[in-house]
C-alpha positions in Angstrom: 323.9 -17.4 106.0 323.1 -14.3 104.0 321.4 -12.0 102.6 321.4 -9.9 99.3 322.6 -6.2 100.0 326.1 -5.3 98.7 328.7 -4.1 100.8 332.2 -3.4 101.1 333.6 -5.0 104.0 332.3 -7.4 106.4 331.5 -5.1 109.0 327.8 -5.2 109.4 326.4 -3.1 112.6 323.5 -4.7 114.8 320.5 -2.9 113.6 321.5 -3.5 109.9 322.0 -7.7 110.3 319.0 -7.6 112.7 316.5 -6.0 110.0 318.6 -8.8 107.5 317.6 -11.5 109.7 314.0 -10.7 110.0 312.6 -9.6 106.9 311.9 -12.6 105.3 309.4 -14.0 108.1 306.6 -12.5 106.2 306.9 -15.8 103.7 307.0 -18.1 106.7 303.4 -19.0 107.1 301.5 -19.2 110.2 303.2 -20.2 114.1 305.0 -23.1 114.5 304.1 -25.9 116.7 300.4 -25.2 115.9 298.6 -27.1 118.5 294.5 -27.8 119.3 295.9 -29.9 122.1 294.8 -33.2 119.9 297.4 -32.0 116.8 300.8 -30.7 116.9 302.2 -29.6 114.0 306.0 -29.2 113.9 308.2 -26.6 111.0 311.4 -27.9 110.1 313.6 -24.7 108.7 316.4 -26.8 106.4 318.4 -26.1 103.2 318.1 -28.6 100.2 320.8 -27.1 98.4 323.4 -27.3 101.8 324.0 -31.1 101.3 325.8 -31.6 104.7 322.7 -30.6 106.2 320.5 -33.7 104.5 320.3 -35.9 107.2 318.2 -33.5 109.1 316.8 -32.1 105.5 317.0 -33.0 102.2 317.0 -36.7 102.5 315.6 -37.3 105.7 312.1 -35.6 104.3 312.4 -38.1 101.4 313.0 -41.1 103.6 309.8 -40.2 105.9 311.8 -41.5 108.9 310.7 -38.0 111.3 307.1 -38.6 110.2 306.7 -42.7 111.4 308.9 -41.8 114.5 306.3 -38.9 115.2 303.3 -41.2 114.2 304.7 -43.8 116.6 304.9 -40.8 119.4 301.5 -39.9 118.6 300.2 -43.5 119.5 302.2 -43.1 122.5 300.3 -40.1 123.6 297.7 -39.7 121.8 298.3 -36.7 119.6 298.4 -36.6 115.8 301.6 -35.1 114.5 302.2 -33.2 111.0 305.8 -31.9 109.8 305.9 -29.2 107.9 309.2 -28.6 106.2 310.5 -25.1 105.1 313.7 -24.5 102.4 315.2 -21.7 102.7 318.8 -21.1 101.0 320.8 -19.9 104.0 320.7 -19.9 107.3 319.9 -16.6 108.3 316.2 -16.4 107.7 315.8 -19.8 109.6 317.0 -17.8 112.4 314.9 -15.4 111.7 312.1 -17.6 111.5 312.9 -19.5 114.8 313.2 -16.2 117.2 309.9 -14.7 115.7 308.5 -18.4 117.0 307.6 -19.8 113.4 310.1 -22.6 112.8 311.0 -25.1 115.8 313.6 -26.7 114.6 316.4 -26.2 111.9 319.6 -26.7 110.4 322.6 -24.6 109.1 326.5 -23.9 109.5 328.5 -23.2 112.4 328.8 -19.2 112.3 324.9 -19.0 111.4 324.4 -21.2 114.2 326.2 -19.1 116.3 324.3 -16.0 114.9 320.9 -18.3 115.4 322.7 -18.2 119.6 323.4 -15.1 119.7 319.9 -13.3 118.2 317.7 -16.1 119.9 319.2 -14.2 123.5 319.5 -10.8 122.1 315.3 -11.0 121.6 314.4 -13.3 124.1 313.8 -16.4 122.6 316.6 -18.5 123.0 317.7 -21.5 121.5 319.9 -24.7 121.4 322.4 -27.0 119.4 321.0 -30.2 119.7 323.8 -32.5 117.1 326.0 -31.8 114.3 325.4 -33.0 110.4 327.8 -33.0 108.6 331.8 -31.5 109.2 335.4 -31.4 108.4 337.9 -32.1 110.7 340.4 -29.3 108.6 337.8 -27.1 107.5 337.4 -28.3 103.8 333.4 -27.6 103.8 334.4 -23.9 102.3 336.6 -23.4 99.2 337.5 -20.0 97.3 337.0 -20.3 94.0 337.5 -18.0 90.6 337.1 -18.4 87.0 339.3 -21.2 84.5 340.8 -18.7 83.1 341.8 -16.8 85.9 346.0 -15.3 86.4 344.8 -15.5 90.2 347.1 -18.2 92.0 346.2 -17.6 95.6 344.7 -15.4 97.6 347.6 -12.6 97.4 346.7 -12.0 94.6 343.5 -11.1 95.8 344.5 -7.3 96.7 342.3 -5.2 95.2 339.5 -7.5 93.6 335.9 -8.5 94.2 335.3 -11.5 96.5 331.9 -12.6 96.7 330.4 -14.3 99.9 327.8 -14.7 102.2 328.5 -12.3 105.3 327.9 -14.4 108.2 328.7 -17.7 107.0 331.2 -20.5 107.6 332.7 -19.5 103.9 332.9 -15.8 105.2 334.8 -16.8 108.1 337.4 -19.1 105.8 338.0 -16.1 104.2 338.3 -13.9 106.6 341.0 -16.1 108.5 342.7 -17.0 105.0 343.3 -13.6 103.8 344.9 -12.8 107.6 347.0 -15.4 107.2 348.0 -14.6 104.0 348.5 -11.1 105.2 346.0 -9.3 104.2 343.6 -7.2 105.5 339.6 -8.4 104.8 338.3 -4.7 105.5 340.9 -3.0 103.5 342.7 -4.8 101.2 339.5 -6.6 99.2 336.2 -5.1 98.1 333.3 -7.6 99.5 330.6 -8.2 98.1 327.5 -9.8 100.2 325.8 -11.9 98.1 324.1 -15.3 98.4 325.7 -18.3 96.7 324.0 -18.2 93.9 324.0 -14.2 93.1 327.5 -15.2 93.6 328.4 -17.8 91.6 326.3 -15.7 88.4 328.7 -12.6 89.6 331.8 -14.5 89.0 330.5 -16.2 85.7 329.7 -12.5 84.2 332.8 -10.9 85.5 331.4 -8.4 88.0 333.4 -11.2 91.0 336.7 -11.7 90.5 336.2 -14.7 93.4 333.4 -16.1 95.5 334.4 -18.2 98.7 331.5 -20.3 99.5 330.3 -23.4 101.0 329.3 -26.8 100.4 328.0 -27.2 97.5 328.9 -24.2 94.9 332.1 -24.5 94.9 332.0 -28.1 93.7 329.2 -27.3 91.2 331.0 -24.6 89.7 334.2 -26.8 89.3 332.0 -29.9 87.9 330.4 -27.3 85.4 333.9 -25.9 84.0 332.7 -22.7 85.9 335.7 -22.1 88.4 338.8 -23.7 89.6 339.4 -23.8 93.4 342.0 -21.0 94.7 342.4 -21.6 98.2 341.5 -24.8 99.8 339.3 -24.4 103.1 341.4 -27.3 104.1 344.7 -25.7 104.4 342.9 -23.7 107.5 343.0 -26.8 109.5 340.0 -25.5 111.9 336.9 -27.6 112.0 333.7 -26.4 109.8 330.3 -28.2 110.6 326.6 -27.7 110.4 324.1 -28.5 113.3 320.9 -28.5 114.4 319.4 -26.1 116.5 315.8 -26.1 118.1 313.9 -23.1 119.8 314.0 -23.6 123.7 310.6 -22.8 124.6 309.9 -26.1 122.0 312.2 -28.3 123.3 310.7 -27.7 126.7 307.0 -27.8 125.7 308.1 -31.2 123.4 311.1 -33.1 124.2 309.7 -36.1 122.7 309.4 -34.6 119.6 313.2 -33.3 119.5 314.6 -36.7 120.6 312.3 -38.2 117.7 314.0 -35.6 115.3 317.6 -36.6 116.6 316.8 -40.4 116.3 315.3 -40.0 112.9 318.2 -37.7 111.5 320.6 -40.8 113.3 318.7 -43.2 111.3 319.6 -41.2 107.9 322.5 -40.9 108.6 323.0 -44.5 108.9 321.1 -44.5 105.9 323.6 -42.3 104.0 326.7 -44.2 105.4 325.2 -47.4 104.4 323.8 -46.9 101.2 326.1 -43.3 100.1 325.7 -43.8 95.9 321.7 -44.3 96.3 321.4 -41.6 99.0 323.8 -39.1 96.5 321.1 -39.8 93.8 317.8 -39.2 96.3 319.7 -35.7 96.7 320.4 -35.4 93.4 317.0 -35.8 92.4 314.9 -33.4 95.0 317.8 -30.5 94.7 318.4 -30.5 91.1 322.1 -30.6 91.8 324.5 -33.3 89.9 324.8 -36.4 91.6 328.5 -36.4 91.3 329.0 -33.0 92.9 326.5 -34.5 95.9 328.9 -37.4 96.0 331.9 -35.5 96.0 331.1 -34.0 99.5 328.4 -37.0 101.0 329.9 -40.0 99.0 332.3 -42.5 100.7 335.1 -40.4 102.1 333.4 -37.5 100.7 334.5 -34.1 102.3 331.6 -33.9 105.0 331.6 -36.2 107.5 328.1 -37.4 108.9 328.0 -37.9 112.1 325.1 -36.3 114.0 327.4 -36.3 117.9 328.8 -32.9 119.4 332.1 -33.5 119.8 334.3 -31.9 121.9 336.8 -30.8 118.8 334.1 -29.1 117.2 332.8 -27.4 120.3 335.7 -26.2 121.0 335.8 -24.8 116.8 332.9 -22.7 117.5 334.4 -21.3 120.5 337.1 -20.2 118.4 334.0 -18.2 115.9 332.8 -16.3 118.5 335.3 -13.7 118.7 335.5 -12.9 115.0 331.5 -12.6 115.1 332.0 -10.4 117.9 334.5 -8.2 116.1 332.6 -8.5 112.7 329.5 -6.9 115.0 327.7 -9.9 113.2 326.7 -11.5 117.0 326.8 -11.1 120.5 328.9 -12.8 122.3 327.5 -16.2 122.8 328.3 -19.1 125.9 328.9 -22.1 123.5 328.8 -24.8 126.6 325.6 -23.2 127.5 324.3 -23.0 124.2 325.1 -26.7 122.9 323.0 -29.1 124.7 323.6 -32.8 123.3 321.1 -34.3 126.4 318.2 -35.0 123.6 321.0 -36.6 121.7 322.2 -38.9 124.3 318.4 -40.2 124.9 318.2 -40.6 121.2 321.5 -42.7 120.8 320.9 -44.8 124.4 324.1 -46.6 125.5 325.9 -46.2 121.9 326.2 -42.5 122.3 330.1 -42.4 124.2 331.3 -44.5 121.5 329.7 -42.5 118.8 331.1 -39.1 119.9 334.9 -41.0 119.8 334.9 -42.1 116.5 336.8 -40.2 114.1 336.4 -39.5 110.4 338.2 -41.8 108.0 340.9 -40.9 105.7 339.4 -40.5 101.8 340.7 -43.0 99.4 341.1 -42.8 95.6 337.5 -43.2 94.3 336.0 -44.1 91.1 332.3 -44.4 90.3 331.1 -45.8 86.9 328.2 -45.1 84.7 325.1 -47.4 85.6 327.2 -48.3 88.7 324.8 -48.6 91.8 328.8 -48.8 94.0 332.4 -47.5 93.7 335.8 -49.0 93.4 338.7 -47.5 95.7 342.3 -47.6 94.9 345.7 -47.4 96.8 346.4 -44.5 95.5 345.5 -41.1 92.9 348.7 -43.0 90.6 346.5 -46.4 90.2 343.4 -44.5 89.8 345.0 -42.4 87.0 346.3 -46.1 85.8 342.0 -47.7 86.0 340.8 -44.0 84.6 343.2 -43.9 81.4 341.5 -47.5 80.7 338.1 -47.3 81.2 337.6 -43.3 80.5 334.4 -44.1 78.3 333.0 -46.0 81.4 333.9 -43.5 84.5 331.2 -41.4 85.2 333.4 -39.6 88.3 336.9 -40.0 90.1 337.4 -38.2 93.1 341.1 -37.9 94.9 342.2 -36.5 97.7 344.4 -33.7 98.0 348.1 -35.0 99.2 348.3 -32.6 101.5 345.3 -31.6 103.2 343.0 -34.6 102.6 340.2 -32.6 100.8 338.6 -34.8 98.1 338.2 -33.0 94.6 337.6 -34.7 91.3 340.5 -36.2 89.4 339.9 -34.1 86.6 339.8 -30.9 88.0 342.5 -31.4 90.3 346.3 -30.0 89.6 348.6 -32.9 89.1 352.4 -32.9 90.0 354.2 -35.5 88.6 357.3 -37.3 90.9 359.2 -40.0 89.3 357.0 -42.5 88.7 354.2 -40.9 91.2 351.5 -38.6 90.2 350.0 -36.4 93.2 347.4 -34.4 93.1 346.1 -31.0 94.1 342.8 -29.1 94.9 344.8 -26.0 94.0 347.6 -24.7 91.5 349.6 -22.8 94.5 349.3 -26.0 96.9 350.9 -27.9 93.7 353.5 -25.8 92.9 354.6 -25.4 96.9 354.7 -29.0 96.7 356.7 -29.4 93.5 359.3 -26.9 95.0 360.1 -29.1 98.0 360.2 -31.9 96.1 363.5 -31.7 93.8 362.3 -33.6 90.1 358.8 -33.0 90.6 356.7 -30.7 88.0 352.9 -29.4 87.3 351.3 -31.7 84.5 347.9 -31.3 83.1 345.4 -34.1 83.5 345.5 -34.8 80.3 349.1 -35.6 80.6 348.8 -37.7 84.2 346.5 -40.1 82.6 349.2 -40.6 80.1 351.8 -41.5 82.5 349.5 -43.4 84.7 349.4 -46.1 81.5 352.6 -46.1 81.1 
């Protein structure tokens, strides 16, 4: 999803992204599928720290379920199978990795997947989407963030400051269509700066960033930390995000067996996940070093990525609407989406069930507490009665997550903005969503947290 180099703008030309993309093959090992004809080896490019992307990463490596499905394949045909998995921290040296033939299959979000399209064709060695991971039906995945103490209140205010991102990725493009709809220009009126998330997030905590728009997971780490407060809500954008898998053509070809045994393993994590979401938040937890509450805040319950591994048409038709501001970025080619998504592997995988899958939609997110020791959480009606359960047990709660009350997006109760309406509390991922709100609403006012747990006991 990025690389290092500082720039000013997001205006990258071809030569310059390509060298990006495949410098850092030279840590990638030897070629993947490495086959004597009696073993196959398969590489598996994924990104612990991405936690949308665990059900074909993170946790399903720590459930084991690719390796029996590949052992039960290799008593099908006779061939001993070894996974060998790669983390990398953004997408673009997976791509990298996968066109220079030494990762077969891997995961990352929807404008690095795009990129993965577009540079897989450009060089000859094409690939394909083969499901999704985890998404957002409005586009909550990304989030703009800045420091507590920040005077910035949205992204106006942004004229003339330092925004750090990852050029390339989903959290690029939120900003880029953010600050156009705020009415700003993302060449002109803001100095970029290309960073990955974490050279990012240490640029805003020492001042050198006035901003970093990112994706799932920093931006919810740096809130949970006290490090940031959210400025603009990827949410608000109301355009799908998502992450995917893609494989390498030439290896789906050679082994389909082995990419419908990927795609019914990640479909059995991710019935894992939905099943058992506190236990699978703590597995994360554990292998990435992040906190388990930040985990659970975008893969709990209601959490802000959806799992669900089917290509639906909604968010095919979302990446459609990336390619054209890759293309004018000069960050990708253009790219045939229909030709480049191929969910036939899927549909094996899934077997009757897969029609039904693809039409399910993601559930609305519910109040949410989770308390220390608790191996479950407790939902409420709504963010008022939560306040009201929070203000009584605080000693006990270990996390309470809301969602936003106008775009959905699920943020923790205590670093959410609270508006207070008559006897109602609402709250807010940001301070300018909260105050638009209170305007409409005659009698309603900003509280502080503090203050919205004391009128929730009331």
């Amino acid at each position: 999803m990025a690389s290092v180099a500082r720039v000013p703008s997001r205006r990258i030309v071809p030569a310059a992204l390509a060298a990006a993309l495949l410098l850092p093959l030279t840590a990638c090992g030897g070629s993947a599928d490495a086959s004597d004809g009696k073993s196959v080896t398969v590489t598996v490019g994924y990104q612990s720290k991405t936690i949308n992307t665990v059900t074909a990463g993170t946790l399903l490596r720590s459930l084991g379920y690719f390796e029996s499905a590949l052992k039960a394949q290799g008593a099908r045909d006779g061939i001993t199978y070894k996974v060998e998995w790669q983390d990398y921290a953004t997408g673009a040296p997976i791509t990298a990795a996968m066109v220079a033939g030494k990762v077969d299959i891997g995961s990352m979000g929807d404008f690095p997947l795009l990129i993965n399209a577009s540079r897989g064709k450009q060089l000859n060695a094409p690939t394909r989407m083969v499901s999704v991971t985890g998404y957002n039906s409005r586009g909550a995945l990304n989030t703009v963030v800045t420091t507590p103490d920040s005077k910035l209140r949205s992204l106006s205010d942004l004229r003339g400051k330092k925004v750090s991102t990852s050029v390339g990725s989903a959290a690029d493009g939120t900003l880029v269509r953010a600050l156009e709809q705020a009415g700003l220009d993302p060449d002109k009126d803001i100095s970029k700066l290309n960073q990955q998330p974490a050279v990012g997030a240490s640029a805003l905590e020492a001042g050198s960033a006035d901003a970093l728009s990112q994706f799932v997971a920093w931006p919810g780490l740096l809130a949970f930390q006290g490090k940031a407060k959210a400025l603009y809500d990827g949410g608000s954008l109301g355009l799908p995000t998502l992450h995917g898998v893609t494989v390498r053509d030439a290896f789906a070809d050679r082994r389909p067996a082995v990419v419908e045994a990927f795609l019914a393993a990640q479909i059995k994590a991710t019935t894992y996940l939905d099943t058992h979401p506190v236990e699978a938040a703590e597995k994360v937890a554990k292998v990435t070093g992040l906190p388990a509450e930040v985990v659970y805040l975008y893969n709990g319950k209601g959490g802000i990525a959806t799992f669900d591994p089917t290509l639906k048409p909604e968010l095919v038709a979302a990446l459609k609407k990336d390619v054209p501001l890759l293309v004018s970025a000069k960050l990708a080619g253009t790219v045939d989406v229909s030709d480049f998504v191929d969910d036939s592997y899927l549909k094996k995988a899934y077997g009757t069930g897969y029609a039904k899958a693809t039409a399910t939609t993601a559930p609305a997110s519910e109040p949410e507490v989770w308390l220390k020791g608790a191996s479950t959480t407790s939902t409420y009606a709504d963010p008022t009665a939560l306040l009201r359960y929070v203000a009584e047990h605080s000693d006990n709660v270990r996390a309470a997550y809301v969602p936003d009350a106008t775009t959905g997006t699920r943020w923790f109760a205590d670093r959410s903005v609270w508006v207070q309406d008559g006897t109602e509390l609402e709250p807010f991922v940001t301070e300018s969503a909260a105050e638009a709100w209170a305007a409409e609403h005659p009698g309603s006012h900003v509280v502080s947290y503090a203050e919205a747990l004391r009128q929730a006991a009331e």
